[in-house]
PyMOL Python script that loads the backbone (N, CA, C, O; Angstrom):
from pymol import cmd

cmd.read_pdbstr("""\
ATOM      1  N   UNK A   1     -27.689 -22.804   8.507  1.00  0.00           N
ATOM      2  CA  UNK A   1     -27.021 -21.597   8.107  1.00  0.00           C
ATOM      3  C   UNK A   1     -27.908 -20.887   7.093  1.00  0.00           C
ATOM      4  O   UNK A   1     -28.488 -21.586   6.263  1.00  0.00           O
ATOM      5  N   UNK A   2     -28.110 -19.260   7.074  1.00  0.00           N
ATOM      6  CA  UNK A   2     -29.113 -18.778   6.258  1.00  0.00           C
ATOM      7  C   UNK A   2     -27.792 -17.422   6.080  1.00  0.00           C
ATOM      8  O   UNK A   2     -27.048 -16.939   6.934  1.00  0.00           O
ATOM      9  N   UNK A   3     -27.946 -17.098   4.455  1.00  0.00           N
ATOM     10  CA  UNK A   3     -27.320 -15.972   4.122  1.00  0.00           C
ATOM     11  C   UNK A   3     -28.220 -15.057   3.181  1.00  0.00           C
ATOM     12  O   UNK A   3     -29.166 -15.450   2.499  1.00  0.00           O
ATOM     13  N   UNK A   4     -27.729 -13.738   3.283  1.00  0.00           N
ATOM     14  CA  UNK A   4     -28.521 -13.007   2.511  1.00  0.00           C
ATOM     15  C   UNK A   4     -27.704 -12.089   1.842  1.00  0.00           C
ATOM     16  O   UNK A   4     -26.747 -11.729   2.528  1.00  0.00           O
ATOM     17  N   UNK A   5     -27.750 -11.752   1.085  1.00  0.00           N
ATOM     18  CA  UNK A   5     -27.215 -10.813   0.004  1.00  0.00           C
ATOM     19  C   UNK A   5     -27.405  -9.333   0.029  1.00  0.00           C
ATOM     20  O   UNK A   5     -28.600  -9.038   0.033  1.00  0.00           O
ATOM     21  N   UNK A   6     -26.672  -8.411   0.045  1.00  0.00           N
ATOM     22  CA  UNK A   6     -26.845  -6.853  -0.748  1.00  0.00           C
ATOM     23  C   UNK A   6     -26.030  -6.547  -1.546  1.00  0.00           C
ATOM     24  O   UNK A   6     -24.913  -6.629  -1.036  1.00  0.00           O
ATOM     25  N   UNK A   7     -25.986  -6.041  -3.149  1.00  0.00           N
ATOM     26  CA  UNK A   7     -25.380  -5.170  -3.627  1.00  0.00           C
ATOM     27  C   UNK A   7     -26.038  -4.332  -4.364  1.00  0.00           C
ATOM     28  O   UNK A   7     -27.167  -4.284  -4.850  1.00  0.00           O
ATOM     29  N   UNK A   8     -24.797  -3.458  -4.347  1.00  0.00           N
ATOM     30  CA  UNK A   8     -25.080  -2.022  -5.076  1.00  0.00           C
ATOM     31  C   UNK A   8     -24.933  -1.849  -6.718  1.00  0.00           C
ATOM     32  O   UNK A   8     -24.913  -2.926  -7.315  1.00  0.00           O
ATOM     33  N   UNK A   9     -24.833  -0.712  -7.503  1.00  0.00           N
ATOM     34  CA  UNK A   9     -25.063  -0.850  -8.807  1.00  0.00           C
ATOM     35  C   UNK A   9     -23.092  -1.355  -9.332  1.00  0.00           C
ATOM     36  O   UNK A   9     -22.649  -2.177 -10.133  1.00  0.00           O
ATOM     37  N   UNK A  10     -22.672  -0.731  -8.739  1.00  0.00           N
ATOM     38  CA  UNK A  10     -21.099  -1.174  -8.489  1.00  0.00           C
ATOM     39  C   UNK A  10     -20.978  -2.794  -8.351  1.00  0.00           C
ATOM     40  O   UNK A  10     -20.080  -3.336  -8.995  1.00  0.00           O
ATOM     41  N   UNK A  11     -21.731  -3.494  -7.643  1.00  0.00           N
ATOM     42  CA  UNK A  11     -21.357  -5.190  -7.829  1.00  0.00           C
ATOM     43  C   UNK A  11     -20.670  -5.375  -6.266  1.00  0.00           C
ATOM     44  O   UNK A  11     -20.411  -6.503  -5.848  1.00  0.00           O
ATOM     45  N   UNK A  12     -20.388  -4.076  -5.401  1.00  0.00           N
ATOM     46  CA  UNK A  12     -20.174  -4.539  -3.941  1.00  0.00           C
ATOM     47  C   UNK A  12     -21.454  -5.060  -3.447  1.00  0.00           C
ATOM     48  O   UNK A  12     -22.633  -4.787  -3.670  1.00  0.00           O
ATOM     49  N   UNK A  13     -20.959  -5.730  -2.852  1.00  0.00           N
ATOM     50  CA  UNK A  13     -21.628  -6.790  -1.363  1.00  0.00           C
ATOM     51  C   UNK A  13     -21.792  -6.399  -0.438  1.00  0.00           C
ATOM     52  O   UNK A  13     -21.374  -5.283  -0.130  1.00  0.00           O
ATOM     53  N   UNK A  14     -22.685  -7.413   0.629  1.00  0.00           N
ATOM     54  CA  UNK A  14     -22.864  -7.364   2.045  1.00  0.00           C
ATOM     55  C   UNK A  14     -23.207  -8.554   2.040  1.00  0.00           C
ATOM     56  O   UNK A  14     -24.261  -8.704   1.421  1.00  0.00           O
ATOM     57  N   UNK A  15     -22.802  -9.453   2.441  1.00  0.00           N
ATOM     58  CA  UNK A  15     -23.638 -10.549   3.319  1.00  0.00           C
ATOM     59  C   UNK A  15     -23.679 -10.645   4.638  1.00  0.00           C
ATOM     60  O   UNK A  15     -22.992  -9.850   5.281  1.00  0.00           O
ATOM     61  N   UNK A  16     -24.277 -11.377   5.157  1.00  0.00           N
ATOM     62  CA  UNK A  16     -25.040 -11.685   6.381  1.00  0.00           C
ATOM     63  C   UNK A  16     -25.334 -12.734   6.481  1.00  0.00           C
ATOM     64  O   UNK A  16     -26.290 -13.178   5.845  1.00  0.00           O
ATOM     65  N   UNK A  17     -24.827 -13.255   7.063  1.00  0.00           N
ATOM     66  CA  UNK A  17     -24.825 -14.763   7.124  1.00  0.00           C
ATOM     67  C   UNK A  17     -24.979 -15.557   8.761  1.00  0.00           C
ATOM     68  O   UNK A  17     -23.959 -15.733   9.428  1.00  0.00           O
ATOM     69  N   UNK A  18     -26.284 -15.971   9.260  1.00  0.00           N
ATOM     70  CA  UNK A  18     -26.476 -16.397  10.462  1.00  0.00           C
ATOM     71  C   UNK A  18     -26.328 -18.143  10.827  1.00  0.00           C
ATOM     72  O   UNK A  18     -27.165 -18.877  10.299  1.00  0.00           O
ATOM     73  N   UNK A  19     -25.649 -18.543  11.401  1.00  0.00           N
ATOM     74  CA  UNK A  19     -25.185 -20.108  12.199  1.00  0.00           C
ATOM     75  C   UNK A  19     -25.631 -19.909  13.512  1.00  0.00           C
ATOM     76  O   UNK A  19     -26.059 -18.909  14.088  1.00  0.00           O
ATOM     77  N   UNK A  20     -25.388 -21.408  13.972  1.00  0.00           N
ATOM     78  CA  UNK A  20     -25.324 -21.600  15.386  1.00  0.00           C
ATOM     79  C   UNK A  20     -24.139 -21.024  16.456  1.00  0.00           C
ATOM     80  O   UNK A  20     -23.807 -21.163  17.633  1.00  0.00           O
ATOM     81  N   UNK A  21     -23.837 -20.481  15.562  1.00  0.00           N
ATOM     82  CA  UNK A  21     -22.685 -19.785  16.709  1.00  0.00           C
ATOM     83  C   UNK A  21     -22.352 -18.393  16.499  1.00  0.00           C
ATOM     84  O   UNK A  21     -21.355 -17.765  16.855  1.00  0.00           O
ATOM     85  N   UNK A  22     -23.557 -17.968  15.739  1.00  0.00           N
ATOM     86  CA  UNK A  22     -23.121 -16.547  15.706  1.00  0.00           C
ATOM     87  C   UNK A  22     -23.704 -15.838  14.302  1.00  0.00           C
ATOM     88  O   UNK A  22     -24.560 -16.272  13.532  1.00  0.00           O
ATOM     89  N   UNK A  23     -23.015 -14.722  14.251  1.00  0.00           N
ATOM     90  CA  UNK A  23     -23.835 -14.210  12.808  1.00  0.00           C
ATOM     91  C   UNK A  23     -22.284 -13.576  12.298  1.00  0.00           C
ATOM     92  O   UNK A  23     -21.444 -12.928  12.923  1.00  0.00           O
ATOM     93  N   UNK A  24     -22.322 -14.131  10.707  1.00  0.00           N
ATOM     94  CA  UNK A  24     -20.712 -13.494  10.351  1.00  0.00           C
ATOM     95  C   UNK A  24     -21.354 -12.542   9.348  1.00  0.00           C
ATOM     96  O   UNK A  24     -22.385 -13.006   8.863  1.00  0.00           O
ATOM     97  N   UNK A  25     -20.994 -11.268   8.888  1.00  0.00           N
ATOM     98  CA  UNK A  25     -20.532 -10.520   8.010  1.00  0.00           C
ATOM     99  C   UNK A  25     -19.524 -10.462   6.966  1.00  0.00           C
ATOM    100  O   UNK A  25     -18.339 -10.493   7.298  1.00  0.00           O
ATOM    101  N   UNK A  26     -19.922 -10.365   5.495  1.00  0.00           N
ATOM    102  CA  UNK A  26     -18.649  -9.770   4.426  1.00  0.00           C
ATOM    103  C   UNK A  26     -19.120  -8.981   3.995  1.00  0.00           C
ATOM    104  O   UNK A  26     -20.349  -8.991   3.918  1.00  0.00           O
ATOM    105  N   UNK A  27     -18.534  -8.147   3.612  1.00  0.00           N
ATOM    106  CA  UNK A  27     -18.001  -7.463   2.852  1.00  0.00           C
ATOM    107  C   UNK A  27     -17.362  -7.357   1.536  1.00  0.00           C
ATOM    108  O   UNK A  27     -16.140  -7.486   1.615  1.00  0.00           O
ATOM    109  N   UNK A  28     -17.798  -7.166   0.376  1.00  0.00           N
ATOM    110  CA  UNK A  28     -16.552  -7.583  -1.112  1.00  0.00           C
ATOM    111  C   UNK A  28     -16.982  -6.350  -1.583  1.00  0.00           C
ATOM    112  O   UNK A  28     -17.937  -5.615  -1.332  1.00  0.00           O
ATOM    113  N   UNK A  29     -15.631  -6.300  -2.647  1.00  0.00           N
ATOM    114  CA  UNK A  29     -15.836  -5.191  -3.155  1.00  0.00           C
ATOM    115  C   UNK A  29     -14.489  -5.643  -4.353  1.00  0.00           C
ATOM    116  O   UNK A  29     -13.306  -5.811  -4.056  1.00  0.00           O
ATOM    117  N   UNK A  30     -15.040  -5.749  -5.571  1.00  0.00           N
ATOM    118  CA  UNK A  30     -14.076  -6.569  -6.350  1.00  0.00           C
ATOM    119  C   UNK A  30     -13.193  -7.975  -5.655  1.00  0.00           C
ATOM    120  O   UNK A  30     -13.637  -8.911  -4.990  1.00  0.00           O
ATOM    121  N   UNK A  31     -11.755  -7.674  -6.124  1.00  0.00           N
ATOM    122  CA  UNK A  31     -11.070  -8.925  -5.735  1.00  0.00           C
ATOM    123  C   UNK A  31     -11.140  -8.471  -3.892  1.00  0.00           C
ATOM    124  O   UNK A  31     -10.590  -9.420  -3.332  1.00  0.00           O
ATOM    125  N   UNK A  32     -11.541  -7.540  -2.917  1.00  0.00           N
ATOM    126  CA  UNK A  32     -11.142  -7.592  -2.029  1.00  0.00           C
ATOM    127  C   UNK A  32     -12.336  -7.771  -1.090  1.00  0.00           C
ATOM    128  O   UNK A  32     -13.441  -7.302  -1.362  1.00  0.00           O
ATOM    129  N   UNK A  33     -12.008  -8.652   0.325  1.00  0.00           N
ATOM    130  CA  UNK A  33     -12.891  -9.355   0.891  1.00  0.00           C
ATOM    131  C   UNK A  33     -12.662  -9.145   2.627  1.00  0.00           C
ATOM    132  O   UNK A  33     -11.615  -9.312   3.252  1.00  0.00           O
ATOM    133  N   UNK A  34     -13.663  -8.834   3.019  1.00  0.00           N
ATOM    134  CA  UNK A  34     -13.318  -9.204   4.520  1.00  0.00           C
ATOM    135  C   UNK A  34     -14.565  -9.536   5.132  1.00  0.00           C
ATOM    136  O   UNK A  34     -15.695  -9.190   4.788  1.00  0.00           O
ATOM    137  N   UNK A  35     -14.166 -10.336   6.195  1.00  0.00           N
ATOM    138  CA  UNK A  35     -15.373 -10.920   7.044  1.00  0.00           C
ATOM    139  C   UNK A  35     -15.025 -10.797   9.006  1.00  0.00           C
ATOM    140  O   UNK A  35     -14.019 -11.127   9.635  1.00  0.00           O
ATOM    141  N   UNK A  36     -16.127 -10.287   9.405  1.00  0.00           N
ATOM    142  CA  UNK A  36     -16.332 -10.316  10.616  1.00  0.00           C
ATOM    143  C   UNK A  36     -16.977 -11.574  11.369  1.00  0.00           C
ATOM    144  O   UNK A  36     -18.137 -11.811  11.034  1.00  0.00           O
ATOM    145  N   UNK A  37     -16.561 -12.197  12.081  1.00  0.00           N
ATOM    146  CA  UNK A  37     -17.920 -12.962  13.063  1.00  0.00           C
ATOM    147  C   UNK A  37     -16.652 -13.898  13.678  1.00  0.00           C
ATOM    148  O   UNK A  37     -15.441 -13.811  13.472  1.00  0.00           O
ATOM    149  N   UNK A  38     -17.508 -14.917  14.600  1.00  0.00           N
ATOM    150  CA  UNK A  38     -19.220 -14.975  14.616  1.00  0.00           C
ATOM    151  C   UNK A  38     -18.990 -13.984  15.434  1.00  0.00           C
ATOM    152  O   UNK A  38     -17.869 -13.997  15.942  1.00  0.00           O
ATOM    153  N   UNK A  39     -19.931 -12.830  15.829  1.00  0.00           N
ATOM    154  CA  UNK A  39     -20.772 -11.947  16.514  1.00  0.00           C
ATOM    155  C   UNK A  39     -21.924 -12.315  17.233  1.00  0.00           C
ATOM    156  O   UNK A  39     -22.948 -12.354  16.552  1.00  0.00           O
ATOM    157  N   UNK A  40     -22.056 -12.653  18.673  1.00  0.00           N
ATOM    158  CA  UNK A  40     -23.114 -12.661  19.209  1.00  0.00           C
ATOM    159  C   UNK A  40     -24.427 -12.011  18.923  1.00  0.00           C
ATOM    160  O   UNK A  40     -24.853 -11.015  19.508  1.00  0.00           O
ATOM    161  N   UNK A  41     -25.176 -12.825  17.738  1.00  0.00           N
ATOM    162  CA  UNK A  41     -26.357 -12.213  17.797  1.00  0.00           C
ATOM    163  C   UNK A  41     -27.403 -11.291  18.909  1.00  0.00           C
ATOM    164  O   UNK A  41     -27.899 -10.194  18.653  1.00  0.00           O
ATOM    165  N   UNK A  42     -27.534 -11.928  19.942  1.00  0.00           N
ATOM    166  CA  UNK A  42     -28.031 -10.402  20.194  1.00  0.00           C
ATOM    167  C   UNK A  42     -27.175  -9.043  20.507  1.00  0.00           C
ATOM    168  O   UNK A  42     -27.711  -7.966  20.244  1.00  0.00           O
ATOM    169  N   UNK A  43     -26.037  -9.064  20.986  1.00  0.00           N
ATOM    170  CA  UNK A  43     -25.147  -7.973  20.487  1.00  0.00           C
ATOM    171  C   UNK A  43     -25.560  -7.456  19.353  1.00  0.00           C
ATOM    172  O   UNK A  43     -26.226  -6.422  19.292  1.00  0.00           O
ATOM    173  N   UNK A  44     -25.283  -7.975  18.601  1.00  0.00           N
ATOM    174  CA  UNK A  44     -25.713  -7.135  16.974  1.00  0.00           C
ATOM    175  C   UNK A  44     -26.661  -6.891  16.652  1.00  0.00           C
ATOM    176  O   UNK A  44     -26.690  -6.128  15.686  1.00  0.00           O
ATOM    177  N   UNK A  45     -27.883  -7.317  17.171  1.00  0.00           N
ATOM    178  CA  UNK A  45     -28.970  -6.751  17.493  1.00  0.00           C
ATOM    179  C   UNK A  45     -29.790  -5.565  18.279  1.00  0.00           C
ATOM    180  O   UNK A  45     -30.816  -4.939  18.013  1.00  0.00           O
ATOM    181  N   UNK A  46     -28.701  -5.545  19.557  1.00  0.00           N
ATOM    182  CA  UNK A  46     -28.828  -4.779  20.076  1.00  0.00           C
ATOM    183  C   UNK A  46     -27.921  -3.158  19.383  1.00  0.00           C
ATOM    184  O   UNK A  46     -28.481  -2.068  19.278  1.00  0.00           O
ATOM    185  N   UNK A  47     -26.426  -3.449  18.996  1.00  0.00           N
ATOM    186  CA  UNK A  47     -25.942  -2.765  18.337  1.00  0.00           C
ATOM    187  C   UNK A  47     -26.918  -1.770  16.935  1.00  0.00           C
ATOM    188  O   UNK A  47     -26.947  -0.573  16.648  1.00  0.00           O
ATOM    189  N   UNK A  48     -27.434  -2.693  16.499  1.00  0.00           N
ATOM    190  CA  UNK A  48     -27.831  -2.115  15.269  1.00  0.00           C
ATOM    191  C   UNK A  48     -29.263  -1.267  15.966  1.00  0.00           C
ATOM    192  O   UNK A  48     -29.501  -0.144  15.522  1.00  0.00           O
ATOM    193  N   UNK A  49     -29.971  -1.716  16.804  1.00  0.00           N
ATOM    194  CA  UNK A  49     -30.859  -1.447  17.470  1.00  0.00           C
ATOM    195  C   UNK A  49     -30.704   0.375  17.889  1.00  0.00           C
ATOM    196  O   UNK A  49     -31.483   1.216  17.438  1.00  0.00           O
ATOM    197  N   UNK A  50     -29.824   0.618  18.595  1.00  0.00           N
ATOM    198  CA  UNK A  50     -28.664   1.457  19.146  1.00  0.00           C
ATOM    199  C   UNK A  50     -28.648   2.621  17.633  1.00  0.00           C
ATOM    200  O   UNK A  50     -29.208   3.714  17.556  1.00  0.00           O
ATOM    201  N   UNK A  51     -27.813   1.923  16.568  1.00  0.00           N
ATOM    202  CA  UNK A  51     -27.283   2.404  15.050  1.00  0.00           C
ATOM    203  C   UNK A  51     -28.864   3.589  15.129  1.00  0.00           C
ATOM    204  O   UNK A  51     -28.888   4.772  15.467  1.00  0.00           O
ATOM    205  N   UNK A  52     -30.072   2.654  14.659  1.00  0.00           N
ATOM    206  CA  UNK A  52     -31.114   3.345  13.721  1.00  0.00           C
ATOM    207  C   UNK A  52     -31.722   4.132  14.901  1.00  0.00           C
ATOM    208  O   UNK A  52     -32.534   4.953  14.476  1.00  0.00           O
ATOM    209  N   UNK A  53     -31.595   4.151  16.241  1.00  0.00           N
ATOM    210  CA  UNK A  53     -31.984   5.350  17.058  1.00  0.00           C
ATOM    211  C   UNK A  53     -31.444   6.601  16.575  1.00  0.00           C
ATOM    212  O   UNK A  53     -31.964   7.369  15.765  1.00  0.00           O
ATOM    213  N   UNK A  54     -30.300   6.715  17.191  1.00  0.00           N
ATOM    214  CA  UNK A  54     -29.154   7.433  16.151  1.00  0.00           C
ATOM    215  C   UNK A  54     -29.919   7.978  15.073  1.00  0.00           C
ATOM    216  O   UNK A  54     -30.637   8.975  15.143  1.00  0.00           O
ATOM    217  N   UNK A  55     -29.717   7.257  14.069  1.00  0.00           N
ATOM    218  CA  UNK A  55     -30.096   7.452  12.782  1.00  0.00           C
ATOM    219  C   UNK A  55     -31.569   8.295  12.761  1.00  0.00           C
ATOM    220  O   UNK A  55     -31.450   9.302  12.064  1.00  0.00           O
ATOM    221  N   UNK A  56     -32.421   8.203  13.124  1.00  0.00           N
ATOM    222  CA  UNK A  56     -33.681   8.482  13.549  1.00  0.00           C
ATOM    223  C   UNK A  56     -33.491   9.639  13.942  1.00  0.00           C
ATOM    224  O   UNK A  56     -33.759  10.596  13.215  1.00  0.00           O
ATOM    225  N   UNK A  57     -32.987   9.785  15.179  1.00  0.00           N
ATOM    226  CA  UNK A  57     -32.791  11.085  15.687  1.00  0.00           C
ATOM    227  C   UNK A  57     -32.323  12.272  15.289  1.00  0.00           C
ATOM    228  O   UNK A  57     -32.598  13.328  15.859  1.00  0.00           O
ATOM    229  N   UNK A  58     -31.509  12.154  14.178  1.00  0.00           N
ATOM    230  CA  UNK A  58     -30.878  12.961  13.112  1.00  0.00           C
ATOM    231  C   UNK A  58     -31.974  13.407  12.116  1.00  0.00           C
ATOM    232  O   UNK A  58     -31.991  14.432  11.436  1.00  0.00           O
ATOM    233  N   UNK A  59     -32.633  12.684  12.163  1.00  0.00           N
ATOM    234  CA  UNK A  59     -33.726  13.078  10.491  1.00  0.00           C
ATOM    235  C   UNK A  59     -34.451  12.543   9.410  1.00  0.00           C
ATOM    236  O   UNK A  59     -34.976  13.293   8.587  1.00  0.00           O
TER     237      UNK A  59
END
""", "prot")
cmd.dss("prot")
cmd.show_as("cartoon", "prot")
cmd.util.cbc("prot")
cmd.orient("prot")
C-alpha cells in the first residue's frame, strides 16, 4: 500500500492511496471526511487522462 498526501494553506487534504485492489481517495477538510475506492486503476487513469485533455484544451 503507498499513500500520498496534498494540502492546501487551509489544512484540507487529498490522499491517494494505491493497494492491490484498487486505488482509494480522501478527501478531509476539518472534522469532515470522505473516501472513494477501490477504483480500478486504470479507469482512473484513463479518467484523469481524459480530465487534463480537457483541461489543456481550454488554456
Amino acid at each position: 500500500m503507498n499513500a500520498t498526501e496534498f494540502s492546501d494553506l487551509d489544512g484540507d487534504a487529498l490522499t491517494v492511496t494505491t493497494a492491490p485492489d484498487g486505488v482509494w481517495i480522501t478527501c478531509t477538510q476539518g472534522p469532515h471526511e470522505v473516501t472513494v475506492g477501490p477504483l480500478p486503476r486504470n479507469d482512473l487513469l484513463g479518467a484523469l487522462g481524459r480530465s487534463s485533455t480537457v483541461t489543456s484544451a481550454r488554456g
